[in-house]
C-alpha positions as a Markdown table, in Angstrom:
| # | Residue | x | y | z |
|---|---|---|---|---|
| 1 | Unk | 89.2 | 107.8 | 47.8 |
| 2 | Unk | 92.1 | 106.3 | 49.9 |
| 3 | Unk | 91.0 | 102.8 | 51.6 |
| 4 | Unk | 91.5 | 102.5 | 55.6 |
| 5 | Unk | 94.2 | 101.2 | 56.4 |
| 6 | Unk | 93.6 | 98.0 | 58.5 |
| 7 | Unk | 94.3 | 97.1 | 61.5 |
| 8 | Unk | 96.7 | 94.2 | 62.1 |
| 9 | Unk | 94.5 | 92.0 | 63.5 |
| 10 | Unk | 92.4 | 92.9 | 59.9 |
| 11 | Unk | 95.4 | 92.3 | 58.1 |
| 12 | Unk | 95.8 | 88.9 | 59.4 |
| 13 | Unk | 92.2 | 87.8 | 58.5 |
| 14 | Unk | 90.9 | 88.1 | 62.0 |
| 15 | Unk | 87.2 | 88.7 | 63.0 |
| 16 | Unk | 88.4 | 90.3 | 66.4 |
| 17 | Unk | 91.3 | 91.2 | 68.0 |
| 18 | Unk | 92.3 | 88.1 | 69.4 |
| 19 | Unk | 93.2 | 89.8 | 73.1 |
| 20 | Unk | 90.3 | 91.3 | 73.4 |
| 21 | Unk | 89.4 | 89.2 | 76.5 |
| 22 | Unk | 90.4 | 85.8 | 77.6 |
| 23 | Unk | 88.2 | 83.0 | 77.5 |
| 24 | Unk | 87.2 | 80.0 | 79.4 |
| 25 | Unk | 89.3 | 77.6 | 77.2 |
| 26 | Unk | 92.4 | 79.4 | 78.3 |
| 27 | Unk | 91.7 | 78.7 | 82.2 |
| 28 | Unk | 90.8 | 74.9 | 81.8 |
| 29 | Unk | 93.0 | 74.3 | 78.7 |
| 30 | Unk | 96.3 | 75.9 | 79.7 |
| 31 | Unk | 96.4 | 78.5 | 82.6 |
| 32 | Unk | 95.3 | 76.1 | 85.7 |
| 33 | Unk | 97.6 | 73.1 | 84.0 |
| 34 | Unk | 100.7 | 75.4 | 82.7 |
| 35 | Unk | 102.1 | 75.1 | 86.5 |
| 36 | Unk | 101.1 | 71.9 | 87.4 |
| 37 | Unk | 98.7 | 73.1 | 89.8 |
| 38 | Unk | 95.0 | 71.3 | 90.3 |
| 39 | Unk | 92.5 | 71.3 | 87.4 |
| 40 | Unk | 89.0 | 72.8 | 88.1 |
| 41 | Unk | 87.2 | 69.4 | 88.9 |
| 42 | Unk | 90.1 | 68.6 | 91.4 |
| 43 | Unk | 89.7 | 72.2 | 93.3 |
| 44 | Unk | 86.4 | 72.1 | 93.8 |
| 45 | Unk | 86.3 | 68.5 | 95.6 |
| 46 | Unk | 89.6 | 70.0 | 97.9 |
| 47 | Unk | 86.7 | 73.2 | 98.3 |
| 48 | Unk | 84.6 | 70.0 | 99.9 |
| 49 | Unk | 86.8 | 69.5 | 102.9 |
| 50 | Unk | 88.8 | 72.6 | 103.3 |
| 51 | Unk | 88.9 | 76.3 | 102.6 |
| 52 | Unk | 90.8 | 76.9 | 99.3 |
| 53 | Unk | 92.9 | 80.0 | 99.0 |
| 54 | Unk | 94.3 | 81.0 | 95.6 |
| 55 | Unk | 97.4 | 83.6 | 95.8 |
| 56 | Unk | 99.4 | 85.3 | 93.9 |
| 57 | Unk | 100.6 | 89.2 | 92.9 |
| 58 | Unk | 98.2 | 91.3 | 90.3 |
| 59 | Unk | 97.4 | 90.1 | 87.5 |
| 60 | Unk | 98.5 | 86.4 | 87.4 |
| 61 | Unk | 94.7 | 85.0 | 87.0 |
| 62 | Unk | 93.2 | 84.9 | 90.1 |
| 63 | Unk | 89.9 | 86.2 | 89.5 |
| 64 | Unk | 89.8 | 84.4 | 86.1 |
| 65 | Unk | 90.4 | 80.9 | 88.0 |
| 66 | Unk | 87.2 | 82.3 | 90.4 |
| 67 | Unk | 84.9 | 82.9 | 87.9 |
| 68 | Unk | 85.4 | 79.9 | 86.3 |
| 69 | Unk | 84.9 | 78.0 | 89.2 |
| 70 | Unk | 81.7 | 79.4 | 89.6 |
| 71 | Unk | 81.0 | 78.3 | 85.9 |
| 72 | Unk | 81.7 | 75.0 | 86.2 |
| 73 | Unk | 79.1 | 75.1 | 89.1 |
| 74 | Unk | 76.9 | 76.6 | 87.6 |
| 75 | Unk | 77.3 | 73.8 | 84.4 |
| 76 | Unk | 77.0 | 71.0 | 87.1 |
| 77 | Unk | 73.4 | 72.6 | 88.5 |
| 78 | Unk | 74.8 | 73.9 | 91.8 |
| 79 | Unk | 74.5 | 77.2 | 93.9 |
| 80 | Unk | 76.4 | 79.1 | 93.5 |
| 81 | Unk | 77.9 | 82.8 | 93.9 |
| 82 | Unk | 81.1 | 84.9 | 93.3 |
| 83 | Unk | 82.1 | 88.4 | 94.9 |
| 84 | Unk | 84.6 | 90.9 | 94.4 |
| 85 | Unk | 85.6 | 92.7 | 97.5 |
| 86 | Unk | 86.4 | 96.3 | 96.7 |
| 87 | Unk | 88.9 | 98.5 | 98.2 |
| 88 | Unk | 86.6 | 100.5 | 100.5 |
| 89 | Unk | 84.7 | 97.0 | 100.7 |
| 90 | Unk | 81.8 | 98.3 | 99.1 |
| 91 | Unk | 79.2 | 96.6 | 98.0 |
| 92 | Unk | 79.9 | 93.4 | 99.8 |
| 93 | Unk | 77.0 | 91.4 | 100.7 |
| 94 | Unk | 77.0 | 87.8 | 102.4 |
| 95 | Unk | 75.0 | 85.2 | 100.9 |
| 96 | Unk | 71.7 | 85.2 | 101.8 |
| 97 | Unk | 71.2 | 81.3 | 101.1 |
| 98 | Unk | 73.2 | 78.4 | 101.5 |
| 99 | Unk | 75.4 | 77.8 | 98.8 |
| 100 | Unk | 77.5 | 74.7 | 96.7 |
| 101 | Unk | 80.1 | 77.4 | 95.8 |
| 102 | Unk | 81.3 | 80.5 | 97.2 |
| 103 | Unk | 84.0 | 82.5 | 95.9 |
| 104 | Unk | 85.6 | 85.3 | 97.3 |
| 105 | Unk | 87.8 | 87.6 | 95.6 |
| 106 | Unk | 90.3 | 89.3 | 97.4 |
| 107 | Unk | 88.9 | 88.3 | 100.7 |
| 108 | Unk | 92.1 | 90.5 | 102.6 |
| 109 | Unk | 90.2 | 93.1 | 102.5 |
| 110 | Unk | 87.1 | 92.2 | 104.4 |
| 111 | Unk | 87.2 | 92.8 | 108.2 |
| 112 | Unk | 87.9 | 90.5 | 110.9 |
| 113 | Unk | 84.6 | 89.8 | 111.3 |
| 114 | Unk | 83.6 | 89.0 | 108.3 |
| 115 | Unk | 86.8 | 86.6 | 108.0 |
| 116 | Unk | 85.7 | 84.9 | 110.9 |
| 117 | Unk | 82.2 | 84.5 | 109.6 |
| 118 | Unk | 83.1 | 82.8 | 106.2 |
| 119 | Unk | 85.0 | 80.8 | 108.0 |
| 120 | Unk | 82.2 | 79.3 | 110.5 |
| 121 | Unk | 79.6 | 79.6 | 107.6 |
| 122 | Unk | 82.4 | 77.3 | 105.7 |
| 123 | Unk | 82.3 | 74.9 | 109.0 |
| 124 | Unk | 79.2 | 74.3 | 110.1 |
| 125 | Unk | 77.9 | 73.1 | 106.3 |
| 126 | Unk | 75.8 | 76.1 | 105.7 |
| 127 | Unk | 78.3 | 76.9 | 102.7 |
| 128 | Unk | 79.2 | 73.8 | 101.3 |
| 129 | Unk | 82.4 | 74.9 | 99.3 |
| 130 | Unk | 84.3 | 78.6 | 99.9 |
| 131 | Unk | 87.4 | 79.5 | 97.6 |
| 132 | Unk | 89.0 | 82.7 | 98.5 |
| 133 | Unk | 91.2 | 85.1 | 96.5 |
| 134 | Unk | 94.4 | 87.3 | 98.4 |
| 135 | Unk | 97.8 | 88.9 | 97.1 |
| 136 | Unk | 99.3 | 86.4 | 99.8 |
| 137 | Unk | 98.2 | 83.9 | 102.7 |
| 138 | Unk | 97.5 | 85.2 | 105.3 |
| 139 | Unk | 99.7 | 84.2 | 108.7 |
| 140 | Unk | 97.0 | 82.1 | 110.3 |
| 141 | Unk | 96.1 | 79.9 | 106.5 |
| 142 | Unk | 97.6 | 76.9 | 108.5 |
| 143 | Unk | 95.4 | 77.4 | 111.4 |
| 144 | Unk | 92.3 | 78.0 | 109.5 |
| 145 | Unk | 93.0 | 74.6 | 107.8 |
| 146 | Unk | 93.4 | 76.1 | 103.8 |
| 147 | Unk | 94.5 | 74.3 | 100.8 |
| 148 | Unk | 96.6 | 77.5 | 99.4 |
| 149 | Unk | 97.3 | 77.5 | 95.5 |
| 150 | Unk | 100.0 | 79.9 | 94.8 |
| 151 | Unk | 99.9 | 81.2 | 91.3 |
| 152 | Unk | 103.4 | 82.4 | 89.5 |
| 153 | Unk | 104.1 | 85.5 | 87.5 |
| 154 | Unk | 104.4 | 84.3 | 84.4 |
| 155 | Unk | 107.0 | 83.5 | 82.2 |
| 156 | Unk | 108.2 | 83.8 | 78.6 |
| 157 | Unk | 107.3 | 80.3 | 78.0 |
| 158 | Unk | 103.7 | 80.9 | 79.0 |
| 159 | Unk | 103.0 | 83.9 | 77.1 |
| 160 | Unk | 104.3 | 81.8 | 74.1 |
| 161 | Unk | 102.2 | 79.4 | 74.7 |
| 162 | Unk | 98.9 | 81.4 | 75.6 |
| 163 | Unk | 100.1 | 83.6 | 72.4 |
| 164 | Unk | 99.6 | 81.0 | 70.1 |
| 165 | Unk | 96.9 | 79.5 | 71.7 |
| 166 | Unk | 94.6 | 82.7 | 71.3 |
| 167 | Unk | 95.0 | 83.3 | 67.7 |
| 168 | Unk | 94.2 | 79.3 | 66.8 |
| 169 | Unk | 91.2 | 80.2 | 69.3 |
| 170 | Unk | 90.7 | 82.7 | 66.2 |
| 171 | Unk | 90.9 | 80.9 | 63.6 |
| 172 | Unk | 94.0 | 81.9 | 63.2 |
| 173 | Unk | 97.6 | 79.9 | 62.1 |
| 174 | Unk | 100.3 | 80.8 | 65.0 |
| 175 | Unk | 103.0 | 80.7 | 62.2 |
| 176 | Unk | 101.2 | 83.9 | 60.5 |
| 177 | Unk | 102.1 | 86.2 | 63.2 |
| 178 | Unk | 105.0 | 84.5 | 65.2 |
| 179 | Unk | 106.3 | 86.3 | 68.1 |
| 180 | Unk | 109.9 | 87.4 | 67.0 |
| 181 | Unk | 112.8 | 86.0 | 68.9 |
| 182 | Unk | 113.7 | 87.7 | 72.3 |
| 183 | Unk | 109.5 | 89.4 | 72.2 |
| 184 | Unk | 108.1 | 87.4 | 75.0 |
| 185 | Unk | 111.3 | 88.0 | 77.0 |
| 186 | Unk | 110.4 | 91.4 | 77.0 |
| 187 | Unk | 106.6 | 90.9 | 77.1 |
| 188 | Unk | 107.9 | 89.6 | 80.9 |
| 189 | Unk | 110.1 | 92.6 | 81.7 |
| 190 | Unk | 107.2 | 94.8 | 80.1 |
| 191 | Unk | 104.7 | 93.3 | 82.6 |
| 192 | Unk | 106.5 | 92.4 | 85.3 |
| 193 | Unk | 105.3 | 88.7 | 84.8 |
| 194 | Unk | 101.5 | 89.9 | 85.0 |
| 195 | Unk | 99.1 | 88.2 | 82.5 |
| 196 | Unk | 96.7 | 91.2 | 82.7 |
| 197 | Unk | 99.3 | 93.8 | 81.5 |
| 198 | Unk | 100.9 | 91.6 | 79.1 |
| 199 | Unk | 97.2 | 90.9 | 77.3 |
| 200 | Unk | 96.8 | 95.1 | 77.1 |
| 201 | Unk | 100.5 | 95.4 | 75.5 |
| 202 | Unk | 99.1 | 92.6 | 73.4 |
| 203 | Unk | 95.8 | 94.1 | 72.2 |
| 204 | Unk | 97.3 | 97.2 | 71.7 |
| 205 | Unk | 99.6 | 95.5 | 69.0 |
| 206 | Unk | 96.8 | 93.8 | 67.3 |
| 207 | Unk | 95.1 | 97.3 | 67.5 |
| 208 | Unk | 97.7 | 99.1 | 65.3 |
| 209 | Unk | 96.9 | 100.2 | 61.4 |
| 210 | Unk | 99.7 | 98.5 | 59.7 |
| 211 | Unk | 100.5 | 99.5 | 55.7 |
| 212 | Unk | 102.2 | 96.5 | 55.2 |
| 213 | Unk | 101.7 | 92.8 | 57.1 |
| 214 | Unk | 105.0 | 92.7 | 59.7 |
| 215 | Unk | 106.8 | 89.0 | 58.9 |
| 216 | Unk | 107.1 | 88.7 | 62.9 |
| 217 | Unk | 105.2 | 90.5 | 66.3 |
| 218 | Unk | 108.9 | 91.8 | 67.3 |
| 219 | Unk | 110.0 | 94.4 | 69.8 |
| 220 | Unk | 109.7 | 97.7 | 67.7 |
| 221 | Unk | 105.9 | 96.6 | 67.0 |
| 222 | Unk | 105.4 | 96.0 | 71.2 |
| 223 | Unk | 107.0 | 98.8 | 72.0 |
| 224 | Unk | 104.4 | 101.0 | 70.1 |
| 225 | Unk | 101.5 | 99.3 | 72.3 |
| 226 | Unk | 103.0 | 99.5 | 75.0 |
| 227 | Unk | 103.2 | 103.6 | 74.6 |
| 228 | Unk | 99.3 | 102.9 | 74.1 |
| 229 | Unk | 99.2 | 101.1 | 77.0 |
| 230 | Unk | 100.8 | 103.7 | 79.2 |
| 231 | Unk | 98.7 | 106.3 | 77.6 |
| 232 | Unk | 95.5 | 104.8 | 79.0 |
| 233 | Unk | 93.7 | 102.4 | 75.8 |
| 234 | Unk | 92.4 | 99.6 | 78.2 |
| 235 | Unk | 90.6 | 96.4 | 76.1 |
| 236 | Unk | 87.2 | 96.1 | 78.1 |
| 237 | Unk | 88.3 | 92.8 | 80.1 |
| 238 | Unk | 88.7 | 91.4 | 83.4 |
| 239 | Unk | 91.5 | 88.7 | 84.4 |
């Protein structure tokens, strides 16, 4: 009988697919500090004295820097709470008790009302810190007295860099698998500079039965996983 043919995150000695979902190490370690921008500690004190209001186009890390927020508060023995505002707004509830931390994922889509209610809430104490989420500030962020931190698309530099950080996360040696020269130029054109699609095209690589272990990750291999991208395989993840 013929033995399976592994897949290549097997073949490379891996216990998991190494984009199988990002951790908290790559928020604190890398993706808050790869753009300069504030660590975790420093946003939640600016959450102290002003509304903070992270932007940014799909799938760049906003509700990944949001959620670990709320960690961190939850680590330091505060209350606190994070909500993701649907579409249809759905399933949106306002806290029901004062809170340390509130965080609010893309907030554009609550009503006017509601806006004007976190902000108050925000104002008069009752919530202590509120960090929003939105595609883009909204016209009046100057008037409403925000700290806005604007996250980039990413670049090929970054997904180098997150790349190699994920399989050492692994237990894994970067230099077994290196990205080929020229791959994370087209990881970015693939993605359009989002981190979300660029982790699928990923896991869908690491996802493939190889025969024989590929010297580099180049283009051919990405291109493959990206057709399995675009014919639906979704890791079970949120960025």
């Amino acid at each position: 009988m013929a033995a399976a043919v592994p897949r290549l995150w097997q073949a490379i000695g891996a216990v998991r697919n190494p984009f199988r979902a990002w951790v908290d190490e790559d928020v604190e370690g890398f993706w808050v500090q790869r753009s300069k921008l504030p660590s975790i500690d420093q946003l939640l004190q600016r959450a102290r004295r002003e509304i903070v209001l992270v932007c940014g186009p799909p799938g760049v890390g906003k509700t990944t820097l949001l959620v670990a927020l709320v960690r961190r508060a939850v680590l330091l023995g505060w209350r606190a709470d994070y909500h993701y505002v649907h579409p249809d707004r759905a399933g949106w509830r306002p806290p029901f008790r004062p809170l340390e931390l509130l965080c609010v994922d893309e907030a554009q889509r609550l009503a006017s009302p509601w806006r004007l209610w976190l902000d108050a809430t925000f104002h008069s104490g009752w919530l202590k810190r509120l960090v929003i989420s939105a595609d883009a500030p909204p016209l009046d962020a100057r008037a409403r007295k925000m700290t806005v931190v604007h996250l980039p698309a990413w670049g090929a530099e970054d997904l180098e860099a997150v790349y190699a950080q994920r399989l050492r996360a692994c237990g894994l040696d970067p230099k077994l698998l290196p990205l080929a020269p020229g791959a994370a130029a087209w990881l970015v054109t693939a993605s359009q500079g989002a981190a979300r699609v660029a982790q699928w095209i990923l896991y869908e690589a690491f996802q493939l039965r190889v025969t024989q272990l590929p010297e580099l990750l180049d283009v051919e291999l990405l291109n493959q996983a990206y057709g399995r991208h675009l014919a639906g395989c979704r890791p079970a993840t949120q960025l």
